[in-house]
C-alpha positions in Angstrom: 49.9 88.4 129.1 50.6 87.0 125.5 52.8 83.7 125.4 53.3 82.2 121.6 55.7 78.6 121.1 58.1 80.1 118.4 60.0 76.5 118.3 58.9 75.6 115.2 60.8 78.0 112.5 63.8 79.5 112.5 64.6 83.3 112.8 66.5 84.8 109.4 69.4 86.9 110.6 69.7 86.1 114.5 72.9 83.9 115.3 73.9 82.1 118.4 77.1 84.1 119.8 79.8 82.0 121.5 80.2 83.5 125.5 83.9 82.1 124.8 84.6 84.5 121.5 86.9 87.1 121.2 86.0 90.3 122.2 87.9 91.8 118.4 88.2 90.6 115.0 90.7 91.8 112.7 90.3 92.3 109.0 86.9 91.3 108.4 84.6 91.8 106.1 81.1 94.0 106.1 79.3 90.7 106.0 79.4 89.8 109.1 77.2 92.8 110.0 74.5 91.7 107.6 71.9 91.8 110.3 73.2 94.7 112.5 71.0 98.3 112.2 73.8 100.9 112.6 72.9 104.0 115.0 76.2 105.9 114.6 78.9 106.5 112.6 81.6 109.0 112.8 85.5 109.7 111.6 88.2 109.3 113.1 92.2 108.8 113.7 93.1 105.9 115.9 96.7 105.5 118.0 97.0 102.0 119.5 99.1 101.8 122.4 98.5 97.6 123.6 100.7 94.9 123.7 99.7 93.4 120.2 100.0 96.5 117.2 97.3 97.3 115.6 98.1 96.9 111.6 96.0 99.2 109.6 97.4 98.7 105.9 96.6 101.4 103.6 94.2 103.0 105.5 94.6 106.8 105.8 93.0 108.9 108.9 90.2 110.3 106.6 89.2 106.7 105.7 88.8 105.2 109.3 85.4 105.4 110.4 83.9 104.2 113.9 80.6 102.7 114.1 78.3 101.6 116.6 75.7 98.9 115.6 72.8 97.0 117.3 71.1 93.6 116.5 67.0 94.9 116.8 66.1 91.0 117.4 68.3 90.8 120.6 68.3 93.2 123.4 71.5 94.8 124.5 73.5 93.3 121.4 76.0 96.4 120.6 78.7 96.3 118.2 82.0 98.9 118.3 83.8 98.0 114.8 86.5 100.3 112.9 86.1 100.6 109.4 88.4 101.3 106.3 86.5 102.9 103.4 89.6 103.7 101.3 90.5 101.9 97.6 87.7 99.7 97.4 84.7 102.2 97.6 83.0 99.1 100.2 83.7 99.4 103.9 86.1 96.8 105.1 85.7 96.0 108.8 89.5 96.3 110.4 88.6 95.7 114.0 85.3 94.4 115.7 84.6 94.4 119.5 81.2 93.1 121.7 80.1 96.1 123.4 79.7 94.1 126.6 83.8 93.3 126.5 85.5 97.4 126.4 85.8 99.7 128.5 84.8 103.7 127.1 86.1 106.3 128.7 86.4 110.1 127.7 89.9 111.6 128.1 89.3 115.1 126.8 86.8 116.5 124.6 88.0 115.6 121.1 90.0 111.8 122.3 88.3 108.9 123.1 90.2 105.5 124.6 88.6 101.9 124.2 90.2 99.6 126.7 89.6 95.3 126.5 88.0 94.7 129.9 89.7 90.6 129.7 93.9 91.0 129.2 96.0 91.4 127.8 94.4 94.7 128.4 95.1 96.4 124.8 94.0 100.6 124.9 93.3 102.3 121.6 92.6 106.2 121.3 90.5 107.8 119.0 90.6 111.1 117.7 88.0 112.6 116.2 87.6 116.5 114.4 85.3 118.3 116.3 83.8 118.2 119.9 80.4 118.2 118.6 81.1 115.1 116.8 82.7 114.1 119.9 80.0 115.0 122.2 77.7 113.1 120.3 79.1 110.5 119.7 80.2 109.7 123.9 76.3 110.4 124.3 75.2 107.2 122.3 78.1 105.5 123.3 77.1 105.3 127.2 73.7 105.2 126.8 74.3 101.7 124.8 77.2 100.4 127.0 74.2 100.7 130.1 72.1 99.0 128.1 74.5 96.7 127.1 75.1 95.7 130.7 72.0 96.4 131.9 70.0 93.4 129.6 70.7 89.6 130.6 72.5 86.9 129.0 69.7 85.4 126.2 70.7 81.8 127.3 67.7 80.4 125.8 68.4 78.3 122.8 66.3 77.0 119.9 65.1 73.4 119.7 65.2 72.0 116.3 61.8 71.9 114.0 59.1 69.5 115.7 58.6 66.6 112.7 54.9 65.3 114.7 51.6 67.9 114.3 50.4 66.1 117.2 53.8 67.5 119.4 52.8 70.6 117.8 49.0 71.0 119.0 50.1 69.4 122.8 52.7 72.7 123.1 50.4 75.0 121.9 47.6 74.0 124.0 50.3 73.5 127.4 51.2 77.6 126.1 47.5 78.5 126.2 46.9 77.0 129.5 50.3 78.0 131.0 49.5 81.9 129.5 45.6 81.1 131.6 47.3 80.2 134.8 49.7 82.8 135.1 46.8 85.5 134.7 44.9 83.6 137.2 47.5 83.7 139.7 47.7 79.9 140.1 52.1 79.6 140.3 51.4 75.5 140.8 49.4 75.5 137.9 51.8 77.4 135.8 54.7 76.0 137.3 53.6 72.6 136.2 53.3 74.0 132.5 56.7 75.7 132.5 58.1 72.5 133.1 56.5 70.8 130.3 57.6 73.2 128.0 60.9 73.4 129.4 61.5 69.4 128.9 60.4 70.1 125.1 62.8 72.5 124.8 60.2 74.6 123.5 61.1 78.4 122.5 58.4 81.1 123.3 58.2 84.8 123.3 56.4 86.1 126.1 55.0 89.7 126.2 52.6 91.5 128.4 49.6 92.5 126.8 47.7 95.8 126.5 45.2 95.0 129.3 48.1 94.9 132.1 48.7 98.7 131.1 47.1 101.8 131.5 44.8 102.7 128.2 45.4 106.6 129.1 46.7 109.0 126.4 49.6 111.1 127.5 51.6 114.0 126.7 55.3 112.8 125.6 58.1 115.8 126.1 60.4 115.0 122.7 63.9 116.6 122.5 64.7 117.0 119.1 68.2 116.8 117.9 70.5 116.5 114.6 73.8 117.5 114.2 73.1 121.3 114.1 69.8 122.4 115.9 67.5 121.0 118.7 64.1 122.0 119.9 61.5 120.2 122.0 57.9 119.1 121.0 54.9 117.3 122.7 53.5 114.2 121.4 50.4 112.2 122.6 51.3 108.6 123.1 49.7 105.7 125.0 52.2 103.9 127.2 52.1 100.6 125.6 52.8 102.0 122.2 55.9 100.2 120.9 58.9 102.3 119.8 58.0 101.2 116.1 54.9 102.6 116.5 56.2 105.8 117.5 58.6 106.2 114.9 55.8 105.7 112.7 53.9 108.1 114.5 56.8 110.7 114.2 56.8 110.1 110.6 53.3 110.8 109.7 53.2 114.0 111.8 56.5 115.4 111.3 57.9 113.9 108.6 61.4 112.0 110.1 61.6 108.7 108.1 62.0 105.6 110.7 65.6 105.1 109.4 67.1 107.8 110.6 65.2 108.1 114.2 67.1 106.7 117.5 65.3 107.2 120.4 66.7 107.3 123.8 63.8 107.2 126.7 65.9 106.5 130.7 69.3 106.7 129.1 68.7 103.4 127.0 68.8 103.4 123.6 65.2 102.2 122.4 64.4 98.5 120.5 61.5 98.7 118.2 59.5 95.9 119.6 59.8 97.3 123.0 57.2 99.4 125.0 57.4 103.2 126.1 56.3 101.6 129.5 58.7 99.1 129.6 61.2 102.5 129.9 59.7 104.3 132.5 57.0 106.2 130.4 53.6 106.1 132.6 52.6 109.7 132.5 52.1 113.4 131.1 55.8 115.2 131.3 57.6 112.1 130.9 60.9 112.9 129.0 62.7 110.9 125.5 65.3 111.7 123.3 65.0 111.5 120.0 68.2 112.3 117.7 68.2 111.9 113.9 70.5 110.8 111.7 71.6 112.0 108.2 69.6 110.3 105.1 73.4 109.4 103.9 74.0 107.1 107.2 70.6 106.1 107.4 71.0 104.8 103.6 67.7 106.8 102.8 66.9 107.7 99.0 64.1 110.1 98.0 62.6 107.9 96.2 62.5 105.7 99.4 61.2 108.3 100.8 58.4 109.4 98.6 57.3 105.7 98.5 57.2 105.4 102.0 55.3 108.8 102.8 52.6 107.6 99.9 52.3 104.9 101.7 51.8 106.0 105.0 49.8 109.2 104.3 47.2 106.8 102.3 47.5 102.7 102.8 48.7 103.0 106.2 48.1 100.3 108.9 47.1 100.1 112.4 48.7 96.8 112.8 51.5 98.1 114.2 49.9 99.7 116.7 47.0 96.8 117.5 47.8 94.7 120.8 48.6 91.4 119.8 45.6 88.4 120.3 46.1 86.6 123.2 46.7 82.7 123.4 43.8 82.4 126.0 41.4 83.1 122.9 40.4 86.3 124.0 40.5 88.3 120.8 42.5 92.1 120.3 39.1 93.1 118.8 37.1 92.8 122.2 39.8 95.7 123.4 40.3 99.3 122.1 42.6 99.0 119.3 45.0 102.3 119.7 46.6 103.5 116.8 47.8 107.0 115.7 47.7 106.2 111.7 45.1 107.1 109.7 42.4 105.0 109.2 42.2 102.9 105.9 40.5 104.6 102.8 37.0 102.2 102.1 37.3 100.8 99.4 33.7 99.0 99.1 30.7 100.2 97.3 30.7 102.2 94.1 32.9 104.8 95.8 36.3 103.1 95.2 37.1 104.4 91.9 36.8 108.0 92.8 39.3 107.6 96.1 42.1 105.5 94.0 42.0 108.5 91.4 42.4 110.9 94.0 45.6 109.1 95.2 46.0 109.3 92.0 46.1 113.1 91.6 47.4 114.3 95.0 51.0 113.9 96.6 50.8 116.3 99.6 52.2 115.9 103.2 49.2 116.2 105.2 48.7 113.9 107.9 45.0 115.4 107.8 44.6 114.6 103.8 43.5 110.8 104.2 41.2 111.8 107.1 39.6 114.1 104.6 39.4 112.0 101.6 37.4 109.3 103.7 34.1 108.6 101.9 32.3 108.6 105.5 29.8 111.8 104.7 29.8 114.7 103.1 30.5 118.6 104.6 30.4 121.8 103.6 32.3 123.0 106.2 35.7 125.4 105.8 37.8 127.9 107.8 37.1 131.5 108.2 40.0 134.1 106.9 41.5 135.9 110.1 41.8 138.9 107.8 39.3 138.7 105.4 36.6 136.5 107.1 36.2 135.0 103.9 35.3 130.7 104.3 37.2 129.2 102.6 37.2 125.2 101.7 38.5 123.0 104.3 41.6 121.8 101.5 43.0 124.8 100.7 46.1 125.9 102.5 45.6 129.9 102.0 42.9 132.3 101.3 41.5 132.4 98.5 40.7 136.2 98.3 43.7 137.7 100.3 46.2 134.8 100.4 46.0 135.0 104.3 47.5 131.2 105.8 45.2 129.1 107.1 45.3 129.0 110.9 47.5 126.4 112.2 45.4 125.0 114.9 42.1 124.3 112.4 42.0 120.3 111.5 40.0 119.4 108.1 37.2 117.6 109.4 37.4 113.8 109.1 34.1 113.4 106.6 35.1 116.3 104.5 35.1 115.2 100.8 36.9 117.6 97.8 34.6 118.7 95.4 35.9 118.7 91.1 37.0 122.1 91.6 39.1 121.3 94.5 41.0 118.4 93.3 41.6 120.2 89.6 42.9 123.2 91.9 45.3 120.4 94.1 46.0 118.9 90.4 47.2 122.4 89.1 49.2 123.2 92.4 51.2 120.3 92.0 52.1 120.7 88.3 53.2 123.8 89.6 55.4 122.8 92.2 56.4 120.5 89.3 57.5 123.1 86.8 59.3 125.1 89.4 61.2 122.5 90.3 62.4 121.5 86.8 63.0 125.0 85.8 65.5 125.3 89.1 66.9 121.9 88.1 67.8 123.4 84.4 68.8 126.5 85.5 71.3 124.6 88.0 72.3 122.6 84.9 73.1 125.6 83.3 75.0 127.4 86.0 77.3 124.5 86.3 78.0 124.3 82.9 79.1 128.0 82.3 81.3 127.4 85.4 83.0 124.6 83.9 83.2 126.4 80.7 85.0 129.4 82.6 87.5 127.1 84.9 88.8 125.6 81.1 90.0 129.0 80.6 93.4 130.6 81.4 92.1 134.4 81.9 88.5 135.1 83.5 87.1 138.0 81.1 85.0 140.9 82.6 81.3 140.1 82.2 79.8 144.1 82.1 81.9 147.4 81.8 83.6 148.9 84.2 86.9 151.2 84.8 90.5 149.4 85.6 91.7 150.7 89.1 94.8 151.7 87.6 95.1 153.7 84.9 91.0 154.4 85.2 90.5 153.1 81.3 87.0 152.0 80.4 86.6 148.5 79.8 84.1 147.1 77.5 82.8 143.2 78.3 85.7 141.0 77.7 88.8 144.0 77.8 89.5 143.2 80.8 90.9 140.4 82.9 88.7 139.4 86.1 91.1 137.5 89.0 90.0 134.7 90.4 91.0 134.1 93.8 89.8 137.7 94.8 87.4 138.8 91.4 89.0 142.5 91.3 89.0 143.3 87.5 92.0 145.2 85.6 93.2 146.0 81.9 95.1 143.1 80.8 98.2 145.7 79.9 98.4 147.1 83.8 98.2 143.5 84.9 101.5 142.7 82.4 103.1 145.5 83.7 102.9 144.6 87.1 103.9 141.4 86.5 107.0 142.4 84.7 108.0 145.0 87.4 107.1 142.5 90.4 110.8 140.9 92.2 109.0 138.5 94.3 107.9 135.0 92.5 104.4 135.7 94.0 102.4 138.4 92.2 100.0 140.0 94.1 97.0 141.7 92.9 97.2 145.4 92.9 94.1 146.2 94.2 94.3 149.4 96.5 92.4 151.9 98.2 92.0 154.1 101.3 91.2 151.3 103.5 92.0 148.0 101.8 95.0 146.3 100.5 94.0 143.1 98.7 96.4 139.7 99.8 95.5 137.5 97.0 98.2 136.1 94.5 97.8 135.9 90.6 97.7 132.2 89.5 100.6 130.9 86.9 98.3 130.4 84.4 96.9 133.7 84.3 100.6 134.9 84.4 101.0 132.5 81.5 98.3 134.1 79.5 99.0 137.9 80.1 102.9 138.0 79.0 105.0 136.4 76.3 106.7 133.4 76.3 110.1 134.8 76.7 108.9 137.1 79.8 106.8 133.5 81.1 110.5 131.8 81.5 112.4 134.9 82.7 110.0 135.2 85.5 110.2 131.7 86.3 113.7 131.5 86.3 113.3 134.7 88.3 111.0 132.8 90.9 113.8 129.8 90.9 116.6 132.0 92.0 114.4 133.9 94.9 114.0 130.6 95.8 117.2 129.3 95.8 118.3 132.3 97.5 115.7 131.6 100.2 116.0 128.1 100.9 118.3 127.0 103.9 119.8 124.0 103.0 120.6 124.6 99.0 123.7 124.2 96.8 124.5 125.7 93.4 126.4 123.4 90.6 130.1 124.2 91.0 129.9 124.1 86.9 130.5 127.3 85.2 127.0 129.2 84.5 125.2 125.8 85.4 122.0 126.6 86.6 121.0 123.8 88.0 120.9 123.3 92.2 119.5 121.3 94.8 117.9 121.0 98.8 120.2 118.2 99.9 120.2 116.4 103.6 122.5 115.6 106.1 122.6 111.7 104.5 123.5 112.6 101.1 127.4 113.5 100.2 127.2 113.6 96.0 124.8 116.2 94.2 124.3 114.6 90.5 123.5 117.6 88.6 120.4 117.0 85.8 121.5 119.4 83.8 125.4 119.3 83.4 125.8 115.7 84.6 128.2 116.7 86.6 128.8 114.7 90.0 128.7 117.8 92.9 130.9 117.0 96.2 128.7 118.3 98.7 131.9 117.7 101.3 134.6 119.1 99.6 132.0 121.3 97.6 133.6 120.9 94.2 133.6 118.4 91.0 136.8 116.3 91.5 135.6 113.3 89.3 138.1 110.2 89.1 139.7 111.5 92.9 138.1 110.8 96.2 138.3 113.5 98.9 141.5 113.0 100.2 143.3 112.7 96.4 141.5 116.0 96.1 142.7 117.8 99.0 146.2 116.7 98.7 146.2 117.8 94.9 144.2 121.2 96.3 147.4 121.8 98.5 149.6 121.2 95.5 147.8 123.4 93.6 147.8 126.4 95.9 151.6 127.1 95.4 150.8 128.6 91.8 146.8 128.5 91.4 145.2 131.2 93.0 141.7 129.6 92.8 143.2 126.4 94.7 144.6 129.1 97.6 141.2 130.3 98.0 139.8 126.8 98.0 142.4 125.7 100.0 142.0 128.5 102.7 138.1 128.2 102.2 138.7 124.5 104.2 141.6 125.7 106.5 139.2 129.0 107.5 136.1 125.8 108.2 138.4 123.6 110.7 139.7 127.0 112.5 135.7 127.7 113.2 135.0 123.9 113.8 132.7 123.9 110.9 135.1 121.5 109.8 137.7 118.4 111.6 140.5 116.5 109.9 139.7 112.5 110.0 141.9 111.0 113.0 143.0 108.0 110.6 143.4 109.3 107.2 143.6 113.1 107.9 141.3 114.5 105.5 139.0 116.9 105.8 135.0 115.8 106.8 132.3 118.4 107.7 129.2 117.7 110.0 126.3 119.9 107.9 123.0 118.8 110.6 121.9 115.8 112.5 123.6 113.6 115.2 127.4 113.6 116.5 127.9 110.7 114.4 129.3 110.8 111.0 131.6 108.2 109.1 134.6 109.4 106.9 133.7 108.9 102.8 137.3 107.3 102.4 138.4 105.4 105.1 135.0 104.8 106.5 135.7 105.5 109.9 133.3 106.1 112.2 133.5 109.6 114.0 132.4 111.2 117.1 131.7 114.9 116.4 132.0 116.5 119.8 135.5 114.9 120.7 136.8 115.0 117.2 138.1 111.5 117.6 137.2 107.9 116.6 134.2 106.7 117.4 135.4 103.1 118.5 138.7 101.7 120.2 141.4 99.6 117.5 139.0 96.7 117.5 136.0 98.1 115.4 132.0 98.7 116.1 131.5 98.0 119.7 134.6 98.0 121.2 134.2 100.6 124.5 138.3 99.8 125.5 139.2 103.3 123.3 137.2 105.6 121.4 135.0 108.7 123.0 133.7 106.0 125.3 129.8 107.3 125.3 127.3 105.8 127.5 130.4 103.4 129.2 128.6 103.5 133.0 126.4 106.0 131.8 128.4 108.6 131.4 128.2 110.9 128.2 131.5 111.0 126.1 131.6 115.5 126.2 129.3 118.0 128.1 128.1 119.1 124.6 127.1 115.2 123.7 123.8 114.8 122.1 123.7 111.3 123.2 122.9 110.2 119.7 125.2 107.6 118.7 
């Protein structure tokens, strides 16, 4: 057992959280999660449905985000927070919530619901876009709300900084013998001590030690997921590894950066400083999880990454991996330090210039190249071609005389050294891999900028000869016109002619053959390009009638050959026309400017004695109330017309309010609200007519 006093400084990032706080925070800010390590984070849409809204201002459903966060320096310390990444370009934290507080529960596979487990109870649903996501996401979810509420309350808190060396010394020395006493089994002993440190206040860290555990290497089953594939690898570990050290170890053998690992070993979601004992790992077959992120969550740069594999492939260090001394003054060194990183490259003796220049001149991943760069001894040993039988040198990855891959399960031997030929050969490989990759950078670069060259311009041109599919005309480079949303190529004068000829607004291309008939649509601009300017606006005017002609709800100008019309709603009664200026009636459906609709009817009548446009008009609105498309106000006597909606309309010039279905007033003699006259709907629950939409 180690026992250290850690009273004495104070721990950057870790803050005391009140029992007594809220379970949510609205509308703070990404600070606050300064010192959180985030293990998930997905999209979503959220519907609240508590007792207190939840007020989301400007934030769109492809801006919301939910992520789940951990504190690494306190064990079970989850954090559920929604997120708004819209506007700013920085996250803004809308809601916050302790881990320990909600409830989580699944209601089908794409919506979640969060539920406050302390009133007033609020529930919020979450809905994300895929089940995968979904799936996923419930998976880390649970296994952190078990550990959650599986790790006790840290009550412990931190005295303030000891001023007297002499206090100092005395709590060190009652740690050393309290750590002594516990080993030996004496509990009066080390009672006694406990209480001493406990009147001090002191604040300790207490971890067993390698010694307690069992120094056997075992076989690890990893599953291996991301958010598209999964497989399943073995990995030798020692049970008190940490789940640091195992990252690190996954890193130098396979290649996944720390960040973006989360391990899940007994359905808890693994701390670093932790042990694989400590969850149940003890011996060969024993079962983890390991998922990995994406390099954009994890916030993982390839330059990060380069930097860190350098660094690990050649001035890695076991200290990760070392048991820590013990405060009884029995050293780590007397015990087997276990470690799965390569050992450090010596650099004593005359032989440390020649290992810093080849770090110098290699960058490969090979766990194995730092064991074979070590200056131990010298060996001219390699690996023998399955095909060929040709040896080869330990370094290089293929044959040298029939390119045959080296076999996967030979290891270069730990003393090997390179020889000049063999590093100039590793030197040339990797300006090779070098070039090749600048030559596909440029060649990117230069794809992207013909594509932006050919999306400024209106028609696509053909890029090699070929016949048009209509009137079979060869067509040299650039005589034709290729179409973009389906890439079938014509003569640009068949394409003008179908255009011309074509009664729907939509063009479609004219592709056909035996089995195919293409669906795609020319694009205005390519109609733009292909036909004059005075055939451009006759086919859009053409393409404004068809739609006027199909659209349910439209009206033409009553103006004589006014072209202009309009979509109106049930709301709006006057059509101001944009391009006579003339003011529409959409009621009396007419211009009777300087008359409302009554004045207007009653001249109409007038009118119909000797105007025979007025007797049509006129029998137009008499032919509307005969078919109840139309009703004559009950106060003023004119004549209204319900186009969509509710039962409830209002006359335009005596403003009474009207109930559709019993073609009546709305009210009784008093006004708004007065139930003694009027349809009388909803008096005892009753509806005013059978036909009553109950809507007003």
């Amino acid at each position: 057992m180690s026992l250290s006093s850690g009273g004495w400084t104070q721990t950057a990032g870790l803050t005391t959280e009140r029992p007594d706080a809220p379970p949510a925070h609205y509308g703070g800010s990404q600070d606050q999660l300064g010192c959180q390590t985030v293990l998930m984070s997905v999209r979503v849409s959220v519907c609240h449905s508590g007792i207190r809204p939840l007020c989301l201002p400007g934030a769109s459903d492809e801006s919301l985000r939910l992520q789940l966060s951990m504190d690494p320096e306190k064990s079970g310390e989850f954090r559920l927070s929604l997120q708004n990444s819209s506007g700013t370009g920085r996250s803004v934290t809308i809601a916050e919530y302790d881990l320990r507080t909600v409830n989580y529960e699944v209601k089908s596979p794409k919506c979640h619901e969060l539920s406050l487990a302390a009133p007033p109870h609020d529930r919020i649903s979450f809905n994300f876009r895929c089940e995968q996501e979904a799936q996923k996401w419930a998976t880390v979810v649970m296994s952190s709300l078990r550990e959650a509420h599986r790790a006790p309350e840290d009550n412990d808190g931190q005295c303030p900084r000891l001023q007297n060396a002499s206090v100092l010394q005395r709590t060190e020395d009652t740690c050393i013998e309290l750590t002594r006493a516990i080993e030996a089994g004496d509990a009066q002993a080390a009672s006694v001590f406990a209480a001493t440190l406990a009147r001090h206040h002191a604040a300790l860290k207490i971890q067993p030690t390698s010694r307690d555990q069992e120094d056997t290497e075992i076989n690890l089953a990893v599953v291996v997921e991301d958010s598209s594939s999964s497989c399943c690898v073995t990995v030798k570990v020692f049970p008190h590894m940490t789940t640091a050290a195992l990252k690190q170890q996954m890193f130098l053998e396979y290649g996944f950066h720390p960040r973006v690992q989360r391990w899940v070993i007994g359905q808890c979601l693994c701390a670093n400083q932790r042990s694989l004992a400590s969850y149940g790992v003890r011996q060969d077959g024993d079962t983890a999880f390991l998922y990995l992120l994406s390099a954009r969550h994890a916030r993982l740069t390839p330059q990060v990454l380069q930097k860190d594999q350098e660094s690990a492939l050649l001035l890695s260090s076991p200290s990760l991996l070392t048991p820590p001394t013990s405060m009884n003054g029995t050293s780590s060194q007397d015990r087997k330090p276990y470690t799965t990183l390569p050992p450090r490259l010596s650099t004593a003796g005359s032989e440390k210039g020649s290992v810093c220049e080849i770090r110098d001149l290699i960058n490969l991943e090979m766990p194995q190249l730092n064991e074979a760069l070590s200056p131990n001894t010298t060996s001219h040993q390699g690996w023998s071609c399955p095909s060929c039988t040709y040896i080869n040198k330990p370094t290089r990855p293929g044959c040298e005389i029939c390119s045959t891959n080296r076999p996967e399960s030979y290891v270069i031997p730990g003393g090997y050294r390179p020889d000049a030929l063999e590093l100039r050969r590793i030197q040339q490989e990797k300006e090779a891999i070098r070039q090749y990759q600048q030559a596909k950078e440029e060649e990117r670069r230069e794809n992207f900028a013909r594509l932006v060259m050919m999306d400024g311009q209106d028609l696509v041109p053909n890029p090699e000869p070929l016949d048009c599919r209509i009137c079979y005309v060869e067509l040299k480079p650039g005589e034709g016109a290729l179409l973009r949303e389906c890439l079938h190529c014509f003569c640009r004068e068949c394409l003008r002619s179908v255009i011309m000829l074509s009664e729907e607004p939509e063009v479609s291309c004219p592709y056909r053959d035996d089995t195919y008939a293409c669906t795609c649509s020319l694009q205005e601009r390519e109609i733009k390009a292909l036909v004059p300017a005075e055939e451009y606006e006759r086919w859009l005017q053409r393409s404004l009638s068809v739609a006027e002609s199909r659209c349910e709800g439209s009206y033409h100008c009553a103006t004589a050959d006014c072209p202009g019309w309009c979509v109106y709603e049930d709301t709006v009664n006057v059509f101001h026309c944009p391009v006579c200026r003339k003011h529409n009636c959409l009621i009396c459906k007419s211009i009777h400017e300087g008359m409302n609709c009554k004045q207007y009817q009653d001249d109409l009548a007038a009118r119909a004695i000797n105007d025979s446009a007025a007797r049509r008009t006129t029998h137009l609105l008499k032919t509307l109330v005969q078919s109840g498309e139309a009703m004559h106000c009950p106060q003023c006597g004119i004549i209204v017309q319900k186009r969509d909606g509710c039962d409830w309309l209002r006359c335009t010039v005596c403003h009474t309010e009207i109930c559709w279905v019993t073609r009546g007033p709305r009210w009784g003699p008093k006004g708004p609200g007065d139930t003694s006259g009027g349809c009388r709907c909803n008096v005892n629950n009753q509806k005013c007519h059978p036909k009553c939409q109950n809507c007003h």
